[in-house]
C-alpha angles and dihedrals in degrees: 000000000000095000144008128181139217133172123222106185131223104163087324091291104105133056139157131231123194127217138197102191132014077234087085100049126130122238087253101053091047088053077057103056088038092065083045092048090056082068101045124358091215082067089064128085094243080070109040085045093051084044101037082050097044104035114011109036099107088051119096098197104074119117144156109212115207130199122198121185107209096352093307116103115249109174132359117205109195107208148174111210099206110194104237139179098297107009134326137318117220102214129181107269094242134079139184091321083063119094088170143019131178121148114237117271130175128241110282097004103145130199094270091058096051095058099086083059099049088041090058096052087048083057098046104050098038116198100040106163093176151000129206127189122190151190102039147161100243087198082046114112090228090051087056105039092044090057095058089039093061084050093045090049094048102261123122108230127196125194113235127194111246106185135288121272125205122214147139152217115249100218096134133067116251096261092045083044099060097031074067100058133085115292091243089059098054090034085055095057120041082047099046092046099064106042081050094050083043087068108045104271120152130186125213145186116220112191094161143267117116088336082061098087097033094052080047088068098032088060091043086046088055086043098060100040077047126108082239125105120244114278109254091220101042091186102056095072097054086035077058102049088044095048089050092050105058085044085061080236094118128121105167115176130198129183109197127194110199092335099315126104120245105164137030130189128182120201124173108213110195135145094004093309139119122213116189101207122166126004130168139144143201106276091221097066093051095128102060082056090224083173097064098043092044088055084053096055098047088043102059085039086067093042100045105028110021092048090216124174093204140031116196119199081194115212142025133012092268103168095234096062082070099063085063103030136059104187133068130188138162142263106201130165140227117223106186108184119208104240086195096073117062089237091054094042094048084041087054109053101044088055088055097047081049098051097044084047105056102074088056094046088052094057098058101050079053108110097258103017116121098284095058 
């Protein structure tokens, strides 16, 4: 089924419809996904197709729903009901592909406003013992509002640290940009660069058109020769690189050594952003470091080129990211338990007893404390 309804009055203004697939939605609530598209791509439509097709299209219990006050669309909450011990959790829908999740919400919607849509969630998945949103923006409006909206709807909602991200603020040309950097960078890469070039290495920028399917396989090539593990949803990656494409979005890079490829990078660039998304190399061909100038290239091809205000190295506190980037910022969670339901009361007070403990707990682990 595309789409069920179901009303949720408030002075007969609010009510909340329930989609299965981007694919059904009206051209209002696109236009809605498409403003919250302009803060994070993976807000937009382009992104939760490419991930409900890839990875969750087996699941039933995906679902956006959507709140209009007075017939216009007002916030959107995408969501994966996961049956549980004791009822249902109400996750993010999102998972290790998601750098960032907030629900769309319109200009100027408070807390208070966004109760008859949480409330309907509550009522379609009984019993919901809890729902967890992450990753988030903790400075974000929506991380904020939904929070008081879970009190204000009777939840009991914690905060929970995600992972650091690493970004900057492009407010430098590229030359100005990597005179900046640490000497080994730049030394890496103007050495690098040309013993790579010496022995026949090319880089190139695929955006799309005929390369598209060829620089599919080249990454996928680099991936498997990679130190990383097989991806668990093989066709979210190339669903990616062909969704990007058609949105204009993609920055595909490819370092090849006598015709092979021995590095792959894939950036998404979108609404004056960089997101630097998924990266690996052939461990082989470490030493003439195709990853890093790769990463230059693409870089002052953002810069230059793409005229961005922002590049994005996405998740985690990986110590290379530092060698590019100079700010860091956090990604944390909100888990609000249902204290109506047995699972989210028990839920709830052990994570409060938790919680209170673990100062304590902390003290006597400390050299010294009563437990030395």
């Amino acid at each position: 089924m595309n789409m069920a309804t179901a009303v949720k009055a408030t002075g007969n203004q609010d009510s909340v419809e329930v989609y299965s697939h981007p694919d059904a939605f009206p051209d209002d609530v696109l236009a809605l996904f498409a403003a919250a598209e302009k803060i994070s791509v993976e807000f937009g439509v382009p992104w939760y197709r490419n991930l409900v097709d890839a990875v969750f299209k087996a699941q039933s219990g995906v679902h956006f729903y959507v709140l209009r006050r007075q017939g216009v669309p007002v916030a959107a909450l995408p969501i994966v009901a996961i049956k549980v011990p004791l009822g249902y959790q109400v996750e993010s829908l999102a998972n290790y592909y998601t750098a960032l999740y907030a629900p769309a919400v319109a200009p100027g919607l408070g807390a208070a406003e966004l109760v008859p849509l949480l409330k309907a969630v509550c009522a379609a998945h009984a019993p919901m013992v809890a729902l967890r949103l992450a990753p988030m923006d903790p400075q974000s409006v929506s991380y904020g509002a939904f929070r008081d909206a879970c009190k204000l709807a009777g939840l009991k909602p914690f905060p929970f640290y995600s992972f650091g991200n690493w970004f900057m603020q492009v407010g430098n040309t590229w030359p100005q940009y990597l005179a900046s950097r640490e000497g080994t960078v730049r030394s890496t890469i103007k050495r690098a660069g040309k013993k790579f070039a010496a022995e026949g290495g090319t880089l190139e920028l695929i955006q799309g058109g005929a390369e598209l399917e060829g620089a599919i396989e080249a990454y996928q090539k680099v991936y498997a020769a990679s130190w990383k593990v097989p991806e668990p949803y093989p066709e979210f990656v190339p669903g990616l690189i062909r969704t990007c494409a058609g949105e204009g979005w993609l920055r595909l890079g490819v370092a090849r050594l006598k015709g092979e490829p021995v590095a792959a990078q894939i950036w998404i660039v979108a609404h004056a952003k960089a997101y630097i998304y998924k990266l690996a190399y052939h461990e082989d061909y470490k030493a003439f470091a195709p990853g890093t100038l790769l990463t230059a290239k693409l870089m002052e091809h953002a810069m230059a080129s793409d005229g961005v205000r922002e590049i994005d190295y996405l998740i985690g506190d990986d110590a290379y990211k530092k060698s590019w980037m100079d700010q860091r910022r956090e990604r944390w969670g909100l888990i609000a338990y249902n204290p109506r339901t047995l699972g989210g009361c028990m839920q709830w007070v052990r994570e409060a007893a938790g919680r209170a403990l673990k100062p304590w707990l902390a003290k006597l682990r400390k050299p010294g404390g009563p437990s030395a």
